[in-house]
C-alpha positions as CSV (number, residue, x, y, z in Angstrom):
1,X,-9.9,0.4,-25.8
2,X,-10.1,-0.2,-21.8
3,X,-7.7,-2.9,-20.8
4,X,-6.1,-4.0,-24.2
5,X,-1.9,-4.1,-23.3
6,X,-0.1,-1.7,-25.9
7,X,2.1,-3.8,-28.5
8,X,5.5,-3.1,-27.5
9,X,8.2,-3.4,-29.5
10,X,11.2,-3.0,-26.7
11,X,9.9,-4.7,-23.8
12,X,13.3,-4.1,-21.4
13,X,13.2,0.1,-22.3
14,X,9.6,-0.2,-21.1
15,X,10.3,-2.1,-18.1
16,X,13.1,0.3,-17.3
17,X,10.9,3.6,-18.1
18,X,7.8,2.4,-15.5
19,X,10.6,1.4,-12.9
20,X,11.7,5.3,-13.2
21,X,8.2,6.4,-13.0
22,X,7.1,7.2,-16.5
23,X,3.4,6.4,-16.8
24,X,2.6,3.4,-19.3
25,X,1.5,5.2,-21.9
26,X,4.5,7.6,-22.0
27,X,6.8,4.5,-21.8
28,X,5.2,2.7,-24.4
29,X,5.6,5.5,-26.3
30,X,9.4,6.2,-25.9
31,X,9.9,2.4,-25.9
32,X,8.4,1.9,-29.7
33,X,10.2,5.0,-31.0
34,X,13.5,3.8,-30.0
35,X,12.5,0.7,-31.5
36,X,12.1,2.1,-34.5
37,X,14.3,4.8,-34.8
38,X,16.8,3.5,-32.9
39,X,17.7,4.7,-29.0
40,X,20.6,7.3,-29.8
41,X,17.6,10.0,-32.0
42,X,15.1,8.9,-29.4
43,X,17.3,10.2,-26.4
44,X,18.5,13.4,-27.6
45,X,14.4,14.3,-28.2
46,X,12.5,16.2,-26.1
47,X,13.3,17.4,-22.5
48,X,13.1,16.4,-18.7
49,X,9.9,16.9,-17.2
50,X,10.9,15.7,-13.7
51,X,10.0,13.5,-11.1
52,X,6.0,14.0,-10.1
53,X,7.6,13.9,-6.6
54,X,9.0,17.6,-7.3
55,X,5.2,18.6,-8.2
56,X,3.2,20.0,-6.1
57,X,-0.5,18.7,-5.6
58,X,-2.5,21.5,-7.9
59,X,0.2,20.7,-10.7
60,X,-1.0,16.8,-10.3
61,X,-4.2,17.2,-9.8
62,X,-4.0,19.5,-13.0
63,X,-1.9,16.8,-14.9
64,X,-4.6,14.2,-13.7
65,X,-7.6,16.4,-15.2
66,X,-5.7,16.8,-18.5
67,X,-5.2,13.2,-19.1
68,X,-9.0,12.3,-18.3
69,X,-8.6,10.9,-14.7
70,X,-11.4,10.5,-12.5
71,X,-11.3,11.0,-8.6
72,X,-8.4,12.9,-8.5
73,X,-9.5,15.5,-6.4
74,X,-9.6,13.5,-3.0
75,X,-6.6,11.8,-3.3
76,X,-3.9,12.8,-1.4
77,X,0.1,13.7,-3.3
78,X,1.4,10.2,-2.8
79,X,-2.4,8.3,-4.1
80,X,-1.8,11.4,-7.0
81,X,1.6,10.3,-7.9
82,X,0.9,6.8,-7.9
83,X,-2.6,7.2,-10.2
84,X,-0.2,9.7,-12.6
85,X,2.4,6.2,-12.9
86,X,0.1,3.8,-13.2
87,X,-2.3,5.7,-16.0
């Protein structure tokens, strides 16, 4: 639903994944698993994707078509990197 803020259930890990750069949904994600599973099984999961500064355009504009974006195709690497966080 457009504009309806995801229940969190570890505000601070959230906070501290959107400050690295993780998108919201992605934090919000990794923030209510720890929560409920504790941080320690949570961290050894899954890998490192890296920082969408080490992409290069096609690979956003790419990860911007997967996730449903719209008017990614104009936008420059920074305005791609920045849409890709704040999704």
């Amino acid at each position: 639903m457009p504009g309806k803020q995801p229940q969190l259930k570890d505000r601070e890990l959230y906070e501290k994944l959107r400050d690295e750069g993780d998108s919201k949904q992605k934090a919000a994600r990794i923030s209510n698993a720890a929560a409920a599973r504790g941080r320690s099984p949570v961290g050894r999961k899954g890998g490192d994707s890296g920082s969408y500064e080490d992409w290069t355009v096609p690979e956003l504009k790419k990860r911007a078509k997967e996730l449903g974006l719209s008017g990614y195709s104009k936008k420059n690497k920074g305005e791609l990197v920045k849409e890709l966080r704040n999704h």
